[in-house]
N, C-alpha and C positions, 0 to 999 in steps of 0.2 A: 181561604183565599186561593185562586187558581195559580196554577204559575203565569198564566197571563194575566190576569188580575196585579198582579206580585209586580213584573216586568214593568206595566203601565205605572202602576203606583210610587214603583223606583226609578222613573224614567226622568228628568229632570226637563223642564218645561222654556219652552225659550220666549213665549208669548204671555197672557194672561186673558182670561175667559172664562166669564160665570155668567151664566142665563136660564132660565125656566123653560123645559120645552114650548109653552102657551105661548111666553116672550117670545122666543125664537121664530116659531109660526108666524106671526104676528111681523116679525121684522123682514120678515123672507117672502112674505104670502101666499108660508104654506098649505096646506091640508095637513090637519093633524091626525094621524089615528094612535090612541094612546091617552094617556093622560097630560093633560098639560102643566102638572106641577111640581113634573121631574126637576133635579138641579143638575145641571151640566158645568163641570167645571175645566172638560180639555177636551182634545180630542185623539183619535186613535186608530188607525186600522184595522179592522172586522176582527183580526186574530189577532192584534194584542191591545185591546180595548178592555176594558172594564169598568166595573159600576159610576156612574157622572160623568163618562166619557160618549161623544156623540161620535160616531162615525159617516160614511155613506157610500153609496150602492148604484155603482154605473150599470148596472147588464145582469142579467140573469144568474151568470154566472156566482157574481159577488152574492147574490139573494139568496140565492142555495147556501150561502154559509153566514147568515143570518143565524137558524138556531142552536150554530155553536158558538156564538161569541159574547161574551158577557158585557157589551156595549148596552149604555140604556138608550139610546135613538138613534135613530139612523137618517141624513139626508137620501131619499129616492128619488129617481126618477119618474117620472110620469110614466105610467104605460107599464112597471116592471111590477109581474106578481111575487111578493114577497110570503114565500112558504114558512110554517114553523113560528106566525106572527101572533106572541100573544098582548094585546093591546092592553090589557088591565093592569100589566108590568112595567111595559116597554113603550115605547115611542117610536112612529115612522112620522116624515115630515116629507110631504112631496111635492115636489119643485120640477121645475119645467127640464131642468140640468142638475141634476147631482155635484156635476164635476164647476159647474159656475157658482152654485149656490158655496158650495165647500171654499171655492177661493176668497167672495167675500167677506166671508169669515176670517177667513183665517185671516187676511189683510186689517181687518179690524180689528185681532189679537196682536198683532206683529210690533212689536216693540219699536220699528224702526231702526234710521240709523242713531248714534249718539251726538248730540250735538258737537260742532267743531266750532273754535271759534278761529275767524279768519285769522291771517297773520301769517307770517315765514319763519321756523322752526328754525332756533343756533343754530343748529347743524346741518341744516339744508343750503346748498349751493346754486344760486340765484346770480347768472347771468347781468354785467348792471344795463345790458342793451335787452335784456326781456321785459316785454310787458306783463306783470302780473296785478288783478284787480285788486283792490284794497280788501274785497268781499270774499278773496278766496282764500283756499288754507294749505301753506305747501309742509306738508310732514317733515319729520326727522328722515332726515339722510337721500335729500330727494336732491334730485340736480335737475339745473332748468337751463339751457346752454341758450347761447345768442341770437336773438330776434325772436324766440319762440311768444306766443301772447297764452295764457293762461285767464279765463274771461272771470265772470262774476258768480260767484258759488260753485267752483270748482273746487274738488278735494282730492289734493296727493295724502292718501294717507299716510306713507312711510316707504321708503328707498324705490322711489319711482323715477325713472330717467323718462325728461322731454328734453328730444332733439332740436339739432338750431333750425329755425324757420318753422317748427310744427305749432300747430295753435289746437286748443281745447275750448269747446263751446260753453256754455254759460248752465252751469248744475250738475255738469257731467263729474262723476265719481271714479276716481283711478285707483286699486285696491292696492296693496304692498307687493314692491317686485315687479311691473308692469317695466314694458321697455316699450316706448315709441320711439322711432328714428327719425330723422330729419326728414323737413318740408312734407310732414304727414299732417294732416286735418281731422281731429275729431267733432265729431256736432255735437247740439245741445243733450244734457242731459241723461246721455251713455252711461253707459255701466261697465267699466274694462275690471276684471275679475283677475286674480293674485296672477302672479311671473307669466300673463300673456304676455305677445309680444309682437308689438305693431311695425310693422315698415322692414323689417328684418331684407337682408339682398335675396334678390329672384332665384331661381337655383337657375341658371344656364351656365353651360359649358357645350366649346364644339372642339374638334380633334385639332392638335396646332398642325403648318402648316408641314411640319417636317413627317409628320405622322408621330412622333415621340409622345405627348404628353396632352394635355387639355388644355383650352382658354378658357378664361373666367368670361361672361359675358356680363360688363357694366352697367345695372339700373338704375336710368339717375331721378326715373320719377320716384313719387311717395307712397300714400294712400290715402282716399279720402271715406270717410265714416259720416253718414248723414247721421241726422237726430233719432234719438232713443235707441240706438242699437246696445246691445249686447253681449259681448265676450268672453267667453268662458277661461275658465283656470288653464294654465300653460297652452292655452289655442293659438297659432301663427296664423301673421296675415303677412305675405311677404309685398314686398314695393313693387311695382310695374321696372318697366324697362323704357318704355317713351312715355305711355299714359298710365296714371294711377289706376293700382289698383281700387276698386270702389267698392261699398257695400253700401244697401238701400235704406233709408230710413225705417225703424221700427223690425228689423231684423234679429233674429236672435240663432246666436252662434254656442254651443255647449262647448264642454272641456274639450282639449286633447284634440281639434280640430286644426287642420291644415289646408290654408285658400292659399295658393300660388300663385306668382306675378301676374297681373292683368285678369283677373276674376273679375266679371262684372255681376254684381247680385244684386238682385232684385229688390225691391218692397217686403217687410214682412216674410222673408221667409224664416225654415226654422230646418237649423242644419247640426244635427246629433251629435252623439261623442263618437270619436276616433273619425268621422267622417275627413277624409280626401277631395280636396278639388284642384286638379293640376291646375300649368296656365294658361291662360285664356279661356276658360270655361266661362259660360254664361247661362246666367240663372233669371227669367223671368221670374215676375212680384208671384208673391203666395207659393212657390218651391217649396217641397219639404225633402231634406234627403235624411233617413233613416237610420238608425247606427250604425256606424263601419260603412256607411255606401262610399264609393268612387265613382269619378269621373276623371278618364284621360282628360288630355290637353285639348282646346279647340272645338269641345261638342257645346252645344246647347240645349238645354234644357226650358223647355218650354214655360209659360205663367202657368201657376196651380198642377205643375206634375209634382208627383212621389214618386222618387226611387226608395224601393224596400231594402231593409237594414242586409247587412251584408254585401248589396249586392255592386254591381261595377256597369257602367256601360261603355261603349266603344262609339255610341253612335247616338245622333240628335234624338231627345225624348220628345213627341207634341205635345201641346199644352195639354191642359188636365189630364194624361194619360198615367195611371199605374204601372211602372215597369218593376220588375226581380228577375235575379237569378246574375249568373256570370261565367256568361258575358249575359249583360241586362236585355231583358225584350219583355213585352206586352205581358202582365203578371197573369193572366187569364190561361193565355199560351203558354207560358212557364210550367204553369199549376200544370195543366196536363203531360209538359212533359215529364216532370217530377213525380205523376202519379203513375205515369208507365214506365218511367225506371226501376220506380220499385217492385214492379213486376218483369221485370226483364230478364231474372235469372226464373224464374219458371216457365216466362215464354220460351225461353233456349231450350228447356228439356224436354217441353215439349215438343216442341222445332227438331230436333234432334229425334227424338223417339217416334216424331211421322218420318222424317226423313230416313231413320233405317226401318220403318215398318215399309215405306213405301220400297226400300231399295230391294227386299225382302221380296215383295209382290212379286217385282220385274223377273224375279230369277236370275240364275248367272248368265244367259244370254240379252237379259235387261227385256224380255219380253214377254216377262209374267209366266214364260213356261216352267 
């Protein structure tokens, strides 16, 4: 047994899933090449896969490492040569997406979540002016303060704070440690992930009047969350200052992200870990910003732009347009300035080594005699 082999075997499984490569074809309508009466019983990574484990194969790139990996099949993509394929052993299964066919699955391994049943937990601290549904389920050590409404299939799973006047839509799931503050609106169906933290105050401050010290500047709007959005683990969304701050239905936000007072975001986008959005930034539908991207205060960001990971802008992005680098501009324009930096200390010595061959020429009266 490999050590990858070894790795996989001792890996402990959080789904369940056993199929016949044939079945699998069959349910995916794939193209088989291989045998069809392999048994797949998990899955795995190209490098720490091994025997019953199916993996798969976005780009070429992954295909080249194909015949080192002890996987017995692989989802492919259409269109990718897979080198090193011996079919009499192994298994290729190819699909129109690698990366869509792979999530199916795995959706139809996934154990879910564990049933809850409705009800208000001894310990949880229940407002008697909150509405909460008879159908929903508030955890151990949750606090629901005054006026807030809590709809039907809602889940506090455990020490989750709702503020007074915030309401939660109907299926949405609040993970443990989660803070919403007052007169924030979540929509149906959300997903807010462990110690985020909804409505949190704006960050303003201006210099007081004497010149000594700072003023706090007071947010008294919320936030509002349309349906199916997203939240990643400790991600802030902080409350507006007149109008709420908003995020778009079907959104989805990673870890460790920061949206500032009055963010308006789009539809669907999909905004990475550690990403920055000061406030008043605005994000048309389909946005994707990258890991670590920023945006100062007040730009906009087109529908369907990508800012690339790292990068920062100072200035409105248009729609569909690729930007990198920082300060951000047109990734195209970037790429080449990036690629004559990295030559820019041999163009100096060069630069240099004409300019005293040339001073050289001139002679000491500069006129070549």
């Amino acid at each position: 047994m490999t050590g990858r082999t070894q790795q996989a075997a001792e890996a402990p499984a959080i789904g369940r899933f056993s199929a016949t490569t044939g079945a699998l074809a069959a349910m995916l309508g794939a193209k088989l090449d291989g045998p069809s009466d392999i048994e797949l019983t998990g899955f795995a990574t190209l490098d720490a896969a091994g025997p019953g484990q199916l993996s798969f194969i976005r780009s070429e790139r992954y295909a080249k490492a194909w015949g080192q990996s002890d996987a017995s099949a692989a989802l492919v993509s259409t269109g990718i040569e897979v080198p090193d394929h011996d079919a009499t052993s192994r298994a290729l299964l190819v699909v129109d997406d690698a990366d869509l066919a792979m999530i199916r699955l795995l959706e139809a391994a996934a154990p879910g979540e564990p049933p809850v049943e409705p009800g208000v937990h001894p310990t949880a601290s229940v407002d008697p002016s909150a509405r909460v549904s008879g159908g929903a389920s508030i955890g151990p050590g949750c606090i629901v303060e005054a006026g807030a409404v809590v709809s039907e299939g809602v889940v506090l799973v455990a020490n989750v704070y709702i503020g007074r006047g915030s309401s939660i839509g109907a299926g949405t799931r609040v993970m443990p440690g989660v803070y919403i503050g007052a007169a924030c609106r979540i929509g149906k169906r959300c997903l807010l992930h462990a110690n985020c933290t909804i409505g949190a105050d704006g960050f303003g401050f201006r210099p007081s009047a004497d010149g000594r010290g700072l003023v706090k500047v007071p947010h008294l709007a919320g936030v509002t969350i349309e349906d199916e959005v997203e939240v990643g683990a400790n991600s802030c969304i902080d409350r507006g200052k007149l109008d709420d701050t908003f995020i778009g239905a079907g959104t989805k936000i990673d870890n460790l992200v920061q949206i500032g007072h009055n963010a308006k975001i789009g539809r669907c986008c999909i905004i990475c870990g550690q990403v920055g959005i000061a406030g008043s930034v605005t994000l048309g539908d389909g946005v994707v910003l990258a890991a670590r991207a920023a945006a100062v205060d007040n730009v906009t960001i087109g529908a369907g732009a990508t800012l690339a990971g790292s990068s920062g802008t100072m200035k409105d992005i248009p729609p569909g347009e690729t930007w990198a680098g920082l300060p951000a501009g047109p990734a195209r324009q970037m790429t080449e300035n990036y690629a004559a930096l990295r030559n820019l200390a041999e163009f100096m010595r060069e630069f240099r080594k004409l300019r005293k061959d040339l001073k050289a020429a001139k002679g000491p009266a500069g006129n070549g005699e």
